[in-house]
PyMOL Python script that loads the backbone (N, CA, C, O; Angstrom):
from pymol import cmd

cmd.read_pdbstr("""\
ATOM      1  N   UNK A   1      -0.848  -4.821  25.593  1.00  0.00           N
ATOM      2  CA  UNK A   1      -0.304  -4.307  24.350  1.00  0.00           C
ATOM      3  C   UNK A   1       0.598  -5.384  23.753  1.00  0.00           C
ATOM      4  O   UNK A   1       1.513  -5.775  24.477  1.00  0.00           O
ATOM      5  N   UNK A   2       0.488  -5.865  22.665  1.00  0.00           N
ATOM      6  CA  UNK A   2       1.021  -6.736  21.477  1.00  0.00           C
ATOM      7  C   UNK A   2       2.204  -5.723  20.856  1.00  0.00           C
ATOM      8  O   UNK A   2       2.100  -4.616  20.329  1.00  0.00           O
ATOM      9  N   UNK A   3       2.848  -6.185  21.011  1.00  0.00           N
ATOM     10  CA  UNK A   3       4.098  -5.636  19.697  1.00  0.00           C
ATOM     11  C   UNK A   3       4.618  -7.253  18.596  1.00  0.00           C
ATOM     12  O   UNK A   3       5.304  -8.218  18.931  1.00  0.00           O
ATOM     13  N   UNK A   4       4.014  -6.981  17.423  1.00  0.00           N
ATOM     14  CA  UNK A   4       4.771  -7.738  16.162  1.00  0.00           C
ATOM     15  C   UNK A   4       5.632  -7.214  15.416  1.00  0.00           C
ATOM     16  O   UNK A   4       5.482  -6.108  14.896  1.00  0.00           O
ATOM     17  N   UNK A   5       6.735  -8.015  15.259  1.00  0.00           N
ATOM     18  CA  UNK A   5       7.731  -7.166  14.105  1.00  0.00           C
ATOM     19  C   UNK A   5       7.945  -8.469  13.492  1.00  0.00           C
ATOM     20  O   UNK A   5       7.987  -9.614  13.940  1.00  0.00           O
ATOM     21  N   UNK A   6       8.145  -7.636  11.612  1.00  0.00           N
ATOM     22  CA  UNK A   6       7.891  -8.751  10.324  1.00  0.00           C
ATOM     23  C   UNK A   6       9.569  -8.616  10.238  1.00  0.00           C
ATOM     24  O   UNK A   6      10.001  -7.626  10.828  1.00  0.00           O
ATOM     25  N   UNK A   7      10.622  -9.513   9.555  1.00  0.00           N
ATOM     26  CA  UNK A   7      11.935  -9.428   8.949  1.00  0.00           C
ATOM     27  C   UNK A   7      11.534 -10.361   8.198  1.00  0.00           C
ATOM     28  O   UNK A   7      10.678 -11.198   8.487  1.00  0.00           O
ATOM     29  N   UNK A   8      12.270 -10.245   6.962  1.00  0.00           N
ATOM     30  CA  UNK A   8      12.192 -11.211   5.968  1.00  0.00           C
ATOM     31  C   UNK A   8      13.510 -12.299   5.663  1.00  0.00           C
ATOM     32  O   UNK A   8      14.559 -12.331   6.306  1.00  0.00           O
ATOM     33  N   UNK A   9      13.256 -12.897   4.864  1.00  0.00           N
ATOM     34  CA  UNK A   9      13.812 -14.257   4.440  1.00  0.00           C
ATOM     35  C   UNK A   9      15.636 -13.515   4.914  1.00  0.00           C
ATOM     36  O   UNK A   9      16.272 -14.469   5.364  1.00  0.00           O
ATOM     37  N   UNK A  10      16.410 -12.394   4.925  1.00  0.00           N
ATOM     38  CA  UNK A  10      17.467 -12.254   4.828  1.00  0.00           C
ATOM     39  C   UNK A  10      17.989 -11.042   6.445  1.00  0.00           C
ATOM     40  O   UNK A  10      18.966 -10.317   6.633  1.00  0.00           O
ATOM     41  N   UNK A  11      16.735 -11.373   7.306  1.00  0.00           N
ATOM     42  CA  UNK A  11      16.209 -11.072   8.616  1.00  0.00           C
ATOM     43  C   UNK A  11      16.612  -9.122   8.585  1.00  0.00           C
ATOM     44  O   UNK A  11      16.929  -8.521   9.611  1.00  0.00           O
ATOM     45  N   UNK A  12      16.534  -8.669   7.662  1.00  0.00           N
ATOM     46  CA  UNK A  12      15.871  -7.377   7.173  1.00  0.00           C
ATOM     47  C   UNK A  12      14.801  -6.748   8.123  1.00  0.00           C
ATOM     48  O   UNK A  12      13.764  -7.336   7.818  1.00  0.00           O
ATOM     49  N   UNK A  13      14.578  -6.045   8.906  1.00  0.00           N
ATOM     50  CA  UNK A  13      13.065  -5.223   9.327  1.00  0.00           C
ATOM     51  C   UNK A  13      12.529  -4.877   7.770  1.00  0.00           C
ATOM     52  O   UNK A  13      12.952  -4.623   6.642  1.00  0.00           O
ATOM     53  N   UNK A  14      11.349  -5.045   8.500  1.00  0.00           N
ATOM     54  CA  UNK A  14      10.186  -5.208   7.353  1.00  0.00           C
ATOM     55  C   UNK A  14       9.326  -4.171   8.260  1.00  0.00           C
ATOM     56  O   UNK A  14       9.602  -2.971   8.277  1.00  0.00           O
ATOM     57  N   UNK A  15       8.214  -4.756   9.045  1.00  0.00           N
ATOM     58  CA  UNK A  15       7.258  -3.590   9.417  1.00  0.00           C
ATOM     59  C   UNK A  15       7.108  -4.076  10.803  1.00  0.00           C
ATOM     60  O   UNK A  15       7.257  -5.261  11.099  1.00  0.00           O
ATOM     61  N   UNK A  16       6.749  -2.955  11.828  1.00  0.00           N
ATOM     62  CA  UNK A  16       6.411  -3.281  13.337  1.00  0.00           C
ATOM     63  C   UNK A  16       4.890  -2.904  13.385  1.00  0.00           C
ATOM     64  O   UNK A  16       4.453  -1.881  12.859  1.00  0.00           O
ATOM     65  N   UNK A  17       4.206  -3.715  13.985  1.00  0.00           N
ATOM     66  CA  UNK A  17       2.719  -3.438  14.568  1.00  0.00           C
ATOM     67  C   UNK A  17       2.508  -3.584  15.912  1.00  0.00           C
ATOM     68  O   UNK A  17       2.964  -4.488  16.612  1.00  0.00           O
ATOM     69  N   UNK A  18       1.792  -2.655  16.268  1.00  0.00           N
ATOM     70  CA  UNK A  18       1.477  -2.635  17.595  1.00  0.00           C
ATOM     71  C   UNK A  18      -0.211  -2.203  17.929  1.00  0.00           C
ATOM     72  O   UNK A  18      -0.963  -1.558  17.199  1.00  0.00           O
ATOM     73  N   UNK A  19      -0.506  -2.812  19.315  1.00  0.00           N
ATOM     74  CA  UNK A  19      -2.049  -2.868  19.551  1.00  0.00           C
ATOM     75  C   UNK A  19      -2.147  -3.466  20.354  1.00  0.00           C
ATOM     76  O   UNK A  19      -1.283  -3.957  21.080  1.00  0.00           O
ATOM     77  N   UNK A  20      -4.194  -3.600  20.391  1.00  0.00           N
ATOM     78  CA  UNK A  20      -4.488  -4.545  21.623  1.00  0.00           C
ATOM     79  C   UNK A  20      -5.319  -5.734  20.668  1.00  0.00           C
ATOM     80  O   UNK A  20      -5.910  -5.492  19.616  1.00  0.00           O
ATOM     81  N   UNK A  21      -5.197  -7.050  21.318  1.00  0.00           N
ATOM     82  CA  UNK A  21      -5.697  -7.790  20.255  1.00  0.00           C
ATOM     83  C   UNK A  21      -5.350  -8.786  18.837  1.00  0.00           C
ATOM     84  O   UNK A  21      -6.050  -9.294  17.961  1.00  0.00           O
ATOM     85  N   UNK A  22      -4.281  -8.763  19.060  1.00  0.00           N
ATOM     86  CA  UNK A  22      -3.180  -9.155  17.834  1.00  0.00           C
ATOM     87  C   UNK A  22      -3.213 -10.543  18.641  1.00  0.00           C
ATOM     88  O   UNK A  22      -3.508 -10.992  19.749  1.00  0.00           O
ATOM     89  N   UNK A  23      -2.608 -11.035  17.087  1.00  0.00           N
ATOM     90  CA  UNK A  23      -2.052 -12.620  17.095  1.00  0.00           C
ATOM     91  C   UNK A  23      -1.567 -13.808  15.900  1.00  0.00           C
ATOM     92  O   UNK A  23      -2.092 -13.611  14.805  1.00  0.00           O
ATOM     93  N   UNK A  24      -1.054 -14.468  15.942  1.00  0.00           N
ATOM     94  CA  UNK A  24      -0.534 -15.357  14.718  1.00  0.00           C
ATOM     95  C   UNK A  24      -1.108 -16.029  14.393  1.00  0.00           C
ATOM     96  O   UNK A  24      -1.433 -16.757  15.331  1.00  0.00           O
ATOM     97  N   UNK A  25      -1.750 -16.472  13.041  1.00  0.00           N
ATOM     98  CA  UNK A  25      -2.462 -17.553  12.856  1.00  0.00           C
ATOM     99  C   UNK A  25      -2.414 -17.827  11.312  1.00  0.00           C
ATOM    100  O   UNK A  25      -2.615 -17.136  10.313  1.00  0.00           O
ATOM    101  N   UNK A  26      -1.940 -19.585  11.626  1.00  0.00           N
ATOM    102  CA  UNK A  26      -1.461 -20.305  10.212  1.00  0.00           C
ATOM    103  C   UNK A  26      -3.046 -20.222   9.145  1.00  0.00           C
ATOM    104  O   UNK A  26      -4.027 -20.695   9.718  1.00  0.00           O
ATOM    105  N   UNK A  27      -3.218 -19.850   8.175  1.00  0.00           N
ATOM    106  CA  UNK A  27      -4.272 -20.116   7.549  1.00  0.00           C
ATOM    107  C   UNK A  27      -4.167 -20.891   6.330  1.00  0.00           C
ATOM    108  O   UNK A  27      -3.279 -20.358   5.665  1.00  0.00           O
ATOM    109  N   UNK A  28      -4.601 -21.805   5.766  1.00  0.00           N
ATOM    110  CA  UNK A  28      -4.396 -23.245   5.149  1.00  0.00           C
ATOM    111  C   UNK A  28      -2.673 -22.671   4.619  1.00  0.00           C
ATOM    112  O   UNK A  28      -2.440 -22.180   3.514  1.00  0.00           O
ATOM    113  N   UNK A  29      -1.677 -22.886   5.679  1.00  0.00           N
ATOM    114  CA  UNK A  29      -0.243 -22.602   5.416  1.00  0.00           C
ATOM    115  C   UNK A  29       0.142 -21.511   4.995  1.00  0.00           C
ATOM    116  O   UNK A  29       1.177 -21.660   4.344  1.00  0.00           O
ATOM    117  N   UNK A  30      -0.293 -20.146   5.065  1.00  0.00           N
ATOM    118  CA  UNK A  30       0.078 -19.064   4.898  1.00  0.00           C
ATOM    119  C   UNK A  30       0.168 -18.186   6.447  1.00  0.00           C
ATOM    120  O   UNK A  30      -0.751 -18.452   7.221  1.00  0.00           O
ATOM    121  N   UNK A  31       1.249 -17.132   6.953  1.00  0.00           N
ATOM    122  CA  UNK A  31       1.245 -16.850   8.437  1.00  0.00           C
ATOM    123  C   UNK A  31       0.501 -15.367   8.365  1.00  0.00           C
ATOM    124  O   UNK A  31       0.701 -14.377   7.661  1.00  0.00           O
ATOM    125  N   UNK A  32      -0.266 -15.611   9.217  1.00  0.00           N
ATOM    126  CA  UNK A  32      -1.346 -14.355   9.107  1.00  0.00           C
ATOM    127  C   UNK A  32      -1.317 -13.545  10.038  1.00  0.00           C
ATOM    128  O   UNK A  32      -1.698 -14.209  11.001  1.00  0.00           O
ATOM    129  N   UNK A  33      -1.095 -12.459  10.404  1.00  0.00           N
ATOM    130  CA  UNK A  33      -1.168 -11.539  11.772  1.00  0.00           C
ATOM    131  C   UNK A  33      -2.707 -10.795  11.594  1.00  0.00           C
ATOM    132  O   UNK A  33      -3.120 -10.209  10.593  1.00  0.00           O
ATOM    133  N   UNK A  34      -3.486 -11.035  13.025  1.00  0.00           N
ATOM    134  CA  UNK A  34      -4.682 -10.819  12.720  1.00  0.00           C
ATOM    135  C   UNK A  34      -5.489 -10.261  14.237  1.00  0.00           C
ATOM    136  O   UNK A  34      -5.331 -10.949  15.245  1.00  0.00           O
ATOM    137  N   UNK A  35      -6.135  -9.300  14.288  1.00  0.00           N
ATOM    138  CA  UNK A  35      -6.227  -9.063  14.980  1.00  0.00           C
ATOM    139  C   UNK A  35      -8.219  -9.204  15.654  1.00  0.00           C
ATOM    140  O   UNK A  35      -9.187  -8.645  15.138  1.00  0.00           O
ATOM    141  N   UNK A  36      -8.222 -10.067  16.816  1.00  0.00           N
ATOM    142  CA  UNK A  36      -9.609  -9.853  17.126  1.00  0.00           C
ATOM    143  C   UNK A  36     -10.490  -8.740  17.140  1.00  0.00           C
ATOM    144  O   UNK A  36     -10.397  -7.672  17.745  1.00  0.00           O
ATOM    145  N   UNK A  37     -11.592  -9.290  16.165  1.00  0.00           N
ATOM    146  CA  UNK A  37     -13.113  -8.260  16.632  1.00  0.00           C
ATOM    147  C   UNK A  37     -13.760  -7.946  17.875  1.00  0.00           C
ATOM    148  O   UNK A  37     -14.260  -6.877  18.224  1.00  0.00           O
ATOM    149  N   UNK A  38     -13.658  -9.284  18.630  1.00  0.00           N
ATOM    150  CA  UNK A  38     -14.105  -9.457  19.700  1.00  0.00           C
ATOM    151  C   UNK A  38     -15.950  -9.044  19.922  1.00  0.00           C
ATOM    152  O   UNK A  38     -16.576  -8.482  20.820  1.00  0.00           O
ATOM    153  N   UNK A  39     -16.357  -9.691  18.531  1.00  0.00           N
ATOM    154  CA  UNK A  39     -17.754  -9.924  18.506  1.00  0.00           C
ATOM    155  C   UNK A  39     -18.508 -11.392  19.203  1.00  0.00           C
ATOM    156  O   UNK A  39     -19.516 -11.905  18.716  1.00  0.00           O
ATOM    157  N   UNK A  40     -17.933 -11.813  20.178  1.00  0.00           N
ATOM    158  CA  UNK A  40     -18.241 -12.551  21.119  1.00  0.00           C
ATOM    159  C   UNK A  40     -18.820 -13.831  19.693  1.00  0.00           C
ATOM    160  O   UNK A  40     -19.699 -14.646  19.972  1.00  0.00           O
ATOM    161  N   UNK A  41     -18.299 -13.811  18.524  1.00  0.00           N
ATOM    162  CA  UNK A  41     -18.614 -15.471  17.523  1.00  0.00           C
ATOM    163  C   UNK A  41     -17.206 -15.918  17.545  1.00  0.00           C
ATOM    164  O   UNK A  41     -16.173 -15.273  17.724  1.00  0.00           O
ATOM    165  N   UNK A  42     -17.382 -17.020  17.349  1.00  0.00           N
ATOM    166  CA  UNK A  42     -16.200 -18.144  17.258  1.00  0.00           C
ATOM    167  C   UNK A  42     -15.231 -17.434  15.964  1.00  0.00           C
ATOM    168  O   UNK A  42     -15.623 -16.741  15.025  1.00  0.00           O
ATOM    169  N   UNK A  43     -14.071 -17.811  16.246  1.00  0.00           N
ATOM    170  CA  UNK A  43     -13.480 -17.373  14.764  1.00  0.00           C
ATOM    171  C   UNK A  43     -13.668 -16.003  14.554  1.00  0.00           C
ATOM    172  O   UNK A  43     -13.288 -15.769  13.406  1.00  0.00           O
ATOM    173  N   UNK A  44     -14.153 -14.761  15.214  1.00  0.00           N
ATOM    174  CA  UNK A  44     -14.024 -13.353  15.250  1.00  0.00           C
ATOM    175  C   UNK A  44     -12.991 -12.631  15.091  1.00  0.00           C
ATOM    176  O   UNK A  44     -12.573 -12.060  16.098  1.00  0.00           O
ATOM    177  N   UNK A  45     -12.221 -12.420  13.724  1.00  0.00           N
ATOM    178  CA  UNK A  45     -11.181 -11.797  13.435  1.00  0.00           C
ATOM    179  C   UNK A  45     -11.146 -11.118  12.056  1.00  0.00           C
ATOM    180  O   UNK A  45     -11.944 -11.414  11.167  1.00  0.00           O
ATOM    181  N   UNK A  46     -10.010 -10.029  11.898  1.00  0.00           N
ATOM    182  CA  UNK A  46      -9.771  -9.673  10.477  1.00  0.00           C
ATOM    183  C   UNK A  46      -8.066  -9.838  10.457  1.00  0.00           C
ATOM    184  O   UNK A  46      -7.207  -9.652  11.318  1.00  0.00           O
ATOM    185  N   UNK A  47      -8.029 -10.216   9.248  1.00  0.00           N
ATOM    186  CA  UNK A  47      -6.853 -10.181   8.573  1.00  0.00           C
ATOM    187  C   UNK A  47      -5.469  -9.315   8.407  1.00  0.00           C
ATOM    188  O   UNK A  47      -5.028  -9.512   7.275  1.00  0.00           O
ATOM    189  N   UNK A  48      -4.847  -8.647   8.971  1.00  0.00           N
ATOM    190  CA  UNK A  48      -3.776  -7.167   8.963  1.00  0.00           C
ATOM    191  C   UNK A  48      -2.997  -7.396   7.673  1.00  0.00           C
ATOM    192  O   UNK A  48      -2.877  -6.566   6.772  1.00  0.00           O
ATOM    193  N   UNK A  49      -2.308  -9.046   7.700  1.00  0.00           N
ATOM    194  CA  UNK A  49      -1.188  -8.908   7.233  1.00  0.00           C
ATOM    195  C   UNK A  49      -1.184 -10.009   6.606  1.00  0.00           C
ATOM    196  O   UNK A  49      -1.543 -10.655   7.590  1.00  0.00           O
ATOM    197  N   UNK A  50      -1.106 -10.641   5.959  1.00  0.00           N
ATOM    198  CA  UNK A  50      -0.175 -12.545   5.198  1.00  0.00           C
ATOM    199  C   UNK A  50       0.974 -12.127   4.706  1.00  0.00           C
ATOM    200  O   UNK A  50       1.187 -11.120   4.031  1.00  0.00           O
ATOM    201  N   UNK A  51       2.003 -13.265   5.217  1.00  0.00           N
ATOM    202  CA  UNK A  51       3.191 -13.281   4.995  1.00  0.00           C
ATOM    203  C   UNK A  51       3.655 -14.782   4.121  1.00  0.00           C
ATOM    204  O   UNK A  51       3.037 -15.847   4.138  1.00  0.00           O
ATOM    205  N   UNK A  52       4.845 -14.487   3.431  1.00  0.00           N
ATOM    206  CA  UNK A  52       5.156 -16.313   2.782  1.00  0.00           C
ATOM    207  C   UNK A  52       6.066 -16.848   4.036  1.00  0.00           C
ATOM    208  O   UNK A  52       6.639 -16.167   4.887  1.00  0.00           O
ATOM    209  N   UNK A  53       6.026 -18.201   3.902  1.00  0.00           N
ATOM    210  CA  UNK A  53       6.558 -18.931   4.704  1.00  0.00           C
ATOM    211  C   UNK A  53       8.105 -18.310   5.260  1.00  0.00           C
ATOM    212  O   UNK A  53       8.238 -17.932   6.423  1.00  0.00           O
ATOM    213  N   UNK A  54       8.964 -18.277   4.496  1.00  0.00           N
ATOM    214  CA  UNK A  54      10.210 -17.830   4.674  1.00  0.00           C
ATOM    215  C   UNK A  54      10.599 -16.396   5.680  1.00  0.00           C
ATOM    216  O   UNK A  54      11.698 -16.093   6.144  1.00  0.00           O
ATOM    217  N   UNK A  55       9.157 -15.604   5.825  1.00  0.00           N
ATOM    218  CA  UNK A  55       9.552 -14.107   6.617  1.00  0.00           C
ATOM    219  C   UNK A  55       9.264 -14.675   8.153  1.00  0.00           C
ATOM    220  O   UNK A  55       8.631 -15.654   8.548  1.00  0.00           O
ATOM    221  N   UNK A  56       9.925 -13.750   8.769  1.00  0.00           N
ATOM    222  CA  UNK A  56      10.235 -14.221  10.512  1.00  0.00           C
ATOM    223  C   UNK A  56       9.375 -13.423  11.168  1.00  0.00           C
ATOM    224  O   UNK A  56       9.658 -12.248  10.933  1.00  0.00           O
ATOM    225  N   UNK A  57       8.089 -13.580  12.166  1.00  0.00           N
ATOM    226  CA  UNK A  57       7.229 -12.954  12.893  1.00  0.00           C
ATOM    227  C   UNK A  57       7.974 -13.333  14.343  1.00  0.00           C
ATOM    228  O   UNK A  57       8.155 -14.437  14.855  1.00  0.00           O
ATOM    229  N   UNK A  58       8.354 -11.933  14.829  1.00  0.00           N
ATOM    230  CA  UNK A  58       8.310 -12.368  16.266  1.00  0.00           C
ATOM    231  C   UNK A  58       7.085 -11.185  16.811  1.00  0.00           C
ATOM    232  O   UNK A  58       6.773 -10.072  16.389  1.00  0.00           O
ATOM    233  N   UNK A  59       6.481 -12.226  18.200  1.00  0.00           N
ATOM    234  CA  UNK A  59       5.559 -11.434  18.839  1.00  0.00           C
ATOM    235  C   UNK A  59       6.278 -10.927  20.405  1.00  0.00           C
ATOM    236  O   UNK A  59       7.127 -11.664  20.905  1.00  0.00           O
ATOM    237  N   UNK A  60       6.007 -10.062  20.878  1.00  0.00           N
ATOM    238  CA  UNK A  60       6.198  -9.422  22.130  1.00  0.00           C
ATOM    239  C   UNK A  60       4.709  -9.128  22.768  1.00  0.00           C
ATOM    240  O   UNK A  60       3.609  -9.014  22.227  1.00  0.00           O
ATOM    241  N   UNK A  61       5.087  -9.061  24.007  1.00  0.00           N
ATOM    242  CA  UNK A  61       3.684  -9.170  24.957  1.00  0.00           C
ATOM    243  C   UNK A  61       4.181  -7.708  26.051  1.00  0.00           C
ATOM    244  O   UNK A  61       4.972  -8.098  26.909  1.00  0.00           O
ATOM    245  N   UNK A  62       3.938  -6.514  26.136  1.00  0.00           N
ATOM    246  CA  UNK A  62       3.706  -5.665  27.137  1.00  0.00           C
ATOM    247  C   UNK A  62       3.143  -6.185  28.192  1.00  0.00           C
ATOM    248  O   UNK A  62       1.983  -6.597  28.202  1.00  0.00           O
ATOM    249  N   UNK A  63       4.060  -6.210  29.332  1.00  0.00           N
ATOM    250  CA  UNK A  63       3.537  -6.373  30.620  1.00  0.00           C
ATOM    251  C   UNK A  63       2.783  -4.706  31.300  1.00  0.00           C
ATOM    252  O   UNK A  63       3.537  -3.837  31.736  1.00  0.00           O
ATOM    253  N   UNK A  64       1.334  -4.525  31.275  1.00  0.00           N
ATOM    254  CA  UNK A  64       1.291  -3.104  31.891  1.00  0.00           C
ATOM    255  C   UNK A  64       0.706  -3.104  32.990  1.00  0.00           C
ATOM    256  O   UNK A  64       0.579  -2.055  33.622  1.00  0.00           O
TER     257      UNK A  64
END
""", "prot")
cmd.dss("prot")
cmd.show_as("cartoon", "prot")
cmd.util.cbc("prot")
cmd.orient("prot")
């Protein structure tokens, strides 16, 4: 289990997501939270969230 939480530029809570499958990924410089299809192709993902540079993603990892 993934836990992400968004705060913004003035470290504000913004939104928490949680799941299996999540992860961060820069896309030509925009921060994307995105979570695998896991259709066994390269690059197998959809999009949840884009954020601007300035908002703070921290990720957490459930040990279960």
């Amino acid at each position: 289990m993934v836990k992400i939480t968004i705060y913004n530029e003035d470290r504000r809570f913004i939104d928490r997501i949680t799941g299996d499958n999540l992860f961060i990924k820069i896309i030509d410089g925009i921060q994307c939270i995105c979570k695998d299809t896991g259709n066994s192709v390269i690059d197998s993902y959809s999009i949840i969230y884009t954020l601007p540079k300035n908002f703070f993603i921290i990720k957490e990892t459930e040990n279960e």
